[in-house]
C-alpha positions as CSV (number, residue, x, y, z in Angstrom):
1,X,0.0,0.0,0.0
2,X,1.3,3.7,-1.1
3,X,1.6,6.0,1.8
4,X,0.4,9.3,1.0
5,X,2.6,12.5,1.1
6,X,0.9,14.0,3.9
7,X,1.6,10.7,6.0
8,X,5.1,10.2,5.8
9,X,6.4,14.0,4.3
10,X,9.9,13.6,2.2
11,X,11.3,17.1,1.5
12,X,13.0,18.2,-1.8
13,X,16.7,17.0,-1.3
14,X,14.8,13.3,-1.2
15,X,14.9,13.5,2.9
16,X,12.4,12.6,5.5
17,X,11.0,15.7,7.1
18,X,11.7,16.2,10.6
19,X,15.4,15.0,10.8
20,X,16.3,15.6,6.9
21,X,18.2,12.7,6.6
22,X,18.4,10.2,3.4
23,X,18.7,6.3,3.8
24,X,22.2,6.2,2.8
25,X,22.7,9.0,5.7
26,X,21.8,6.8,8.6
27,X,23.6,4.0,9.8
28,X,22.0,0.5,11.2
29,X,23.8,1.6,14.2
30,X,22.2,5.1,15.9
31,X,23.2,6.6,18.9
32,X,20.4,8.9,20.0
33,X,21.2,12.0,22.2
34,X,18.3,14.4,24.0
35,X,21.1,17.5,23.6
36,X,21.9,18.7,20.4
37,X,25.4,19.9,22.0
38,X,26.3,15.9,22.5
39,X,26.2,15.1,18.9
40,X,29.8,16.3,18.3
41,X,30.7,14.8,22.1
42,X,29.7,11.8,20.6
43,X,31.4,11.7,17.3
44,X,34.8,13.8,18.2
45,X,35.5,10.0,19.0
46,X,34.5,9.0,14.9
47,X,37.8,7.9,13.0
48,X,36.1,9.9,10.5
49,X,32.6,11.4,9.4
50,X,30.5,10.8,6.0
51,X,27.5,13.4,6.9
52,X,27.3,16.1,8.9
53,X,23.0,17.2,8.8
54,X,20.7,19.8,10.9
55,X,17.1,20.0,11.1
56,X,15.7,22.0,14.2
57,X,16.6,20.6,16.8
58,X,17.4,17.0,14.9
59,X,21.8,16.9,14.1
60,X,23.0,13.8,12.9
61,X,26.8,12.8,11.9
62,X,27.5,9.5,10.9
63,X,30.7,8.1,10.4
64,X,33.5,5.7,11.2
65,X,35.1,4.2,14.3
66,X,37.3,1.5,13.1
67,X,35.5,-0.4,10.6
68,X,32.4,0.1,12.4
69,X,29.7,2.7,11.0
70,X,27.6,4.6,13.5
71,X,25.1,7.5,13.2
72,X,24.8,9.9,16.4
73,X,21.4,11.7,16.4
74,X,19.8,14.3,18.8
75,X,16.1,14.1,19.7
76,X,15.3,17.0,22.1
77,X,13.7,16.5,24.8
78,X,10.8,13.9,26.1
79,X,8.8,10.9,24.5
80,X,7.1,13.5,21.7
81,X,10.2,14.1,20.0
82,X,11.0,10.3,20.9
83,X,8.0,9.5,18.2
84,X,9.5,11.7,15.6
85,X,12.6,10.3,15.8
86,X,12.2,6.9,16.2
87,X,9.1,6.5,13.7
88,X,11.8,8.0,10.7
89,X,14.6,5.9,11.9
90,X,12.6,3.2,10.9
91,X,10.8,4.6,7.5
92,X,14.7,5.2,6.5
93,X,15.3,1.8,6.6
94,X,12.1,-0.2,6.3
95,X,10.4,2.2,3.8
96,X,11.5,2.7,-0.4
97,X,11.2,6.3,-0.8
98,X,10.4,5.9,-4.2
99,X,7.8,3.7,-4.2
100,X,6.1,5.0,-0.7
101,X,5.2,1.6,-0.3
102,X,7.0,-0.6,2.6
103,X,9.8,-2.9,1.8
104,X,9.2,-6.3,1.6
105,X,13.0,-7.5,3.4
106,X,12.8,-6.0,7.2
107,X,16.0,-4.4,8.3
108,X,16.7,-4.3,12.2
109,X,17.7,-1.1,13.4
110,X,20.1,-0.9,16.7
111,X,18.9,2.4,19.0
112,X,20.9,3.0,21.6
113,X,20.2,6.2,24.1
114,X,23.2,8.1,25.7
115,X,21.1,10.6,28.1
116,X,21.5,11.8,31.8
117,X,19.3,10.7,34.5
118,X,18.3,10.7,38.3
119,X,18.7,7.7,40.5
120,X,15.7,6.5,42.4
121,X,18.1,4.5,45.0
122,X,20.6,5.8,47.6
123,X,22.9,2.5,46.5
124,X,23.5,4.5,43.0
125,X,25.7,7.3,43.5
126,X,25.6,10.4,41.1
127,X,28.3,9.5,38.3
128,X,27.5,6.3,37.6
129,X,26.3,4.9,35.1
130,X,23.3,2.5,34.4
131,X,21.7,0.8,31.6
132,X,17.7,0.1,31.5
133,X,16.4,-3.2,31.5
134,X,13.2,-1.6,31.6
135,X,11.3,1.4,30.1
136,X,8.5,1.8,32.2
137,X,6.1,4.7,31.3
138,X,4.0,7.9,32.5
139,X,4.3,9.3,29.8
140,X,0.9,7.9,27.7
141,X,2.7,8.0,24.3
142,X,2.9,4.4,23.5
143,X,-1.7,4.2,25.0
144,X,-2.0,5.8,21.5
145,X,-0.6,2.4,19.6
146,X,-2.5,-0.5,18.8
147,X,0.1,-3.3,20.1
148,X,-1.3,-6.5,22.8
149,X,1.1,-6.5,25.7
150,X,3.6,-9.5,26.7
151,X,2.4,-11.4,30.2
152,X,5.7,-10.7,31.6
153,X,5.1,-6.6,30.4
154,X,1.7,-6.8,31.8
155,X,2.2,-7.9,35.2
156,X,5.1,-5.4,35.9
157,X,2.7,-2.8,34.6
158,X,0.2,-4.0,37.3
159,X,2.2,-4.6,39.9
160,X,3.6,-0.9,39.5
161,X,0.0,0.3,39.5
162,X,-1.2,-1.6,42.7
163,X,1.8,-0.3,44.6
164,X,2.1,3.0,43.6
165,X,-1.5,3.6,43.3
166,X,-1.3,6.8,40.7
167,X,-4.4,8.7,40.1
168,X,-5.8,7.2,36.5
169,X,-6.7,10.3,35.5
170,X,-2.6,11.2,35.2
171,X,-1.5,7.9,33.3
172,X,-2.1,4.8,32.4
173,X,1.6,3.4,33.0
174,X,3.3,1.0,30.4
175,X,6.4,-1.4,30.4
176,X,8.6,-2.5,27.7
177,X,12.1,-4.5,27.7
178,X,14.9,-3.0,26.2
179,X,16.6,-5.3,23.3
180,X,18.5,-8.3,24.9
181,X,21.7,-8.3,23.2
182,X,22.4,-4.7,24.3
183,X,21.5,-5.3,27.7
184,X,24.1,-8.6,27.5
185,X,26.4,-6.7,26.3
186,X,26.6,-3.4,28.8
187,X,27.6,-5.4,32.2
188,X,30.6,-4.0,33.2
189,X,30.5,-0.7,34.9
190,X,27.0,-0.6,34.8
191,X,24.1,-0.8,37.2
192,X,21.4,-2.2,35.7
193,X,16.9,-1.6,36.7
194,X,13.8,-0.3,35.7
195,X,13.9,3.2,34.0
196,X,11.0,5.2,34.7
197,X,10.0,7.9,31.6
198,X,8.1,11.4,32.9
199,X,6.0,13.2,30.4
200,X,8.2,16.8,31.9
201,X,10.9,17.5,34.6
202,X,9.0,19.5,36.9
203,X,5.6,17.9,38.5
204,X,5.7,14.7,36.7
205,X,9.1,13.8,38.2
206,X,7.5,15.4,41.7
207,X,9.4,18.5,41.6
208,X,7.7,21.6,43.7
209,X,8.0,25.6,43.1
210,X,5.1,27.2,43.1
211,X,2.6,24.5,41.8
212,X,1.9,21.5,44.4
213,X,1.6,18.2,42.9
214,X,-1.2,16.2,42.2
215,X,0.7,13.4,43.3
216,X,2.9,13.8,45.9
217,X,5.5,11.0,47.4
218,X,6.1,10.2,44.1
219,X,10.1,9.6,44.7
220,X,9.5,7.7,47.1
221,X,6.6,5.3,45.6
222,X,8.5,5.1,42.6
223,X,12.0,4.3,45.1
224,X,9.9,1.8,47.1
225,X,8.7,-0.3,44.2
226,X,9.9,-3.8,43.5
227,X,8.7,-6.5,41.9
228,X,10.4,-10.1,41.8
229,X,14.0,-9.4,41.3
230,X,13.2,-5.9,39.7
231,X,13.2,-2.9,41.1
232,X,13.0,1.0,39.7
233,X,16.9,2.4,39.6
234,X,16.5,6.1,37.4
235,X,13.9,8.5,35.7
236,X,14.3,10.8,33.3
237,X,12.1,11.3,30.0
238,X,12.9,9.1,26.9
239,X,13.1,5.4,27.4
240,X,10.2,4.0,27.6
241,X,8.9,5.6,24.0
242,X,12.4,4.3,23.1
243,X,12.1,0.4,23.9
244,X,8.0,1.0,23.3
245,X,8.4,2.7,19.7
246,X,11.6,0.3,18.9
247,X,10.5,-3.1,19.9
248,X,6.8,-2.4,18.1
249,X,9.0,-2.0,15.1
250,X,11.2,-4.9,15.4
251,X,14.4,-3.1,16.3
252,X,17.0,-3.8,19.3
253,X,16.9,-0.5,21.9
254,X,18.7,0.8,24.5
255,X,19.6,3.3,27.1
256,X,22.1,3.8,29.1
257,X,22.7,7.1,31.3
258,X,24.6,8.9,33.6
259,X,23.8,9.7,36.8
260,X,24.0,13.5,37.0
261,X,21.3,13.9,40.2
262,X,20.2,11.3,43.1
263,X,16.6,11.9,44.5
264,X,17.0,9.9,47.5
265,X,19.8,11.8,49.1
266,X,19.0,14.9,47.0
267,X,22.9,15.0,45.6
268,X,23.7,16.5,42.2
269,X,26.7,15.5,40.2
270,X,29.9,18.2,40.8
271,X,31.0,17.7,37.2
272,X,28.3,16.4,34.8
273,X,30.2,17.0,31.7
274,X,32.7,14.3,32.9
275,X,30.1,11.9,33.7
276,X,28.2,12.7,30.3
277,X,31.9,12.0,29.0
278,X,32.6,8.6,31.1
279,X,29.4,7.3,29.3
280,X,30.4,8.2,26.0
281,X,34.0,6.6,26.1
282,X,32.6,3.8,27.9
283,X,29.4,2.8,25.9
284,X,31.2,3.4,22.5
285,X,34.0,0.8,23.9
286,X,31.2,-1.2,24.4
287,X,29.2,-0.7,21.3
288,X,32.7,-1.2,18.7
289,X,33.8,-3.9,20.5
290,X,29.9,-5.9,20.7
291,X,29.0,-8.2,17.5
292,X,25.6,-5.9,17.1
């Protein structure tokens, strides 16, 4: 079936709209950032760089470490930019741009998130690093997909709900797995829990200036919460539409993040920059090294 121009815009340089990158401009390999400053943090560490591109808030480079070909992308911030990004990741590959029609061999996509994050646990000190086995939602992005939920993704979602007993009327929480090689392969170094995804910064992570909170305890419900052998270790605001969007779509996701703030005992990192950086060098180790 043709999908019509307003559906999936291509601009005039033969692009997809919102990031204005071809297919031969993206490699099967992304490295999504939220800031668009990270991009070149990311690929100062490229042996060399094909494309160089700029869209809003949307820079991608893709290049070269080794024999190894990586694109680093920035989304912005929170799970609608998420749904931009990761919904054109996949028409680049899975989509002939030519024929508007989708292509008939499926090509898997590895997404992996470098972000910043706050810890839920006093155990998980601000600079460390952690990589999500989870994506669990508040954000209601993926409630506006048609997709029928694994038992194991279910019961997480329920048990969450029971214990934490969020008003309905703010979310209807969701869980999704992150892609199992990448989790297998980022052990070292890294803690490794449920990463909870906030629709903003301020109330929805249970921040207070001059608005109170329609929820409040939330840090602590969200610290508090285990189930089985899993337990909630950092929030911030892109994973869950990450492993959501990507595993709908058939591609291995993601995220790993530094530790720039823990809630618990209210500490924020001294130097984020060099814990932004120890994830970088330490996830791209990872990433060149893996078999992905």
């Amino acid at each position: 079936m043709k999908i019509p121009e307003s559906e999936m815009i291509i601009n005039n340089r033969g692009a997809i709209y919102h990031l204005d990158v071809r297919p031969e401009e993206m490699a099967d390999t992304i490295i999504v950032v939220g800031d668009p400053d990270r991009v070149k943090k990311v690929s100062k560490h490229f042996d060399r760089i094909e494309f160089q591109l700029q869209h809003r808030e949307f820079i991608t480079h893709t290049g070269y470490i080794g024999n190894k070909r990586l694109s680093v992308m920035s989304t912005g911030i929170g799970p609608d930019n998420i749904d931009i990004a990761i919904n054109e990741l996949d028409a680049l590959a899975n989509i002939d741009f030519t024929s508007r029609e989708i292509k008939s061999t499926f090509k898997k996509l590895n997404i992996i998130r470098f972000g910043t994050s706050g810890s839920l646990q006093a155990d998980i000190p601000v600079d460390s690093l952690v990589a999500s086995t989870h994506g669990l939602g508040l954000d209601n992005l993926m409630n506006y997909y048609a997709y029928e939920k694994s038992t194991d993704e279910l019961a997480l979602a329920n048990a969450f709900i029971q214990q934490t007993q969020l008003n309905s009327n703010i979310t209807i929480p969701y869980v999704f797995e992150g892609g199992q090689n990448l989790i297998n392969a980022f052990n070292e170094g890294f803690y490794k829990g449920i990463t909870v995804t906030c629709p903003g910064f301020y109330g929805p992570q249970g921040r207070v200036l001059r608005l109170p909170l329609n929820s409040p305890g939330l840090i602590n419900k969200l610290t508090d919460f285990t189930f089985n052998s899993h337990r909630i270790t950092n929030f911030e605001m892109e994973t869950s539409a990450i492993y959501g969007l990507g595993k709908l779509l058939g591609h291995q996701c993601l995220s790993v993040n530094a530790i720039v703030a823990n809630r618990v005992v209210q500490q924020f990192s001294k130097d984020s920059n060099a814990a932004v950086e120890s994830l970088i060098k330490k996830a791209l180790e990872v990433l060149v090294q893996s078999v992905i």
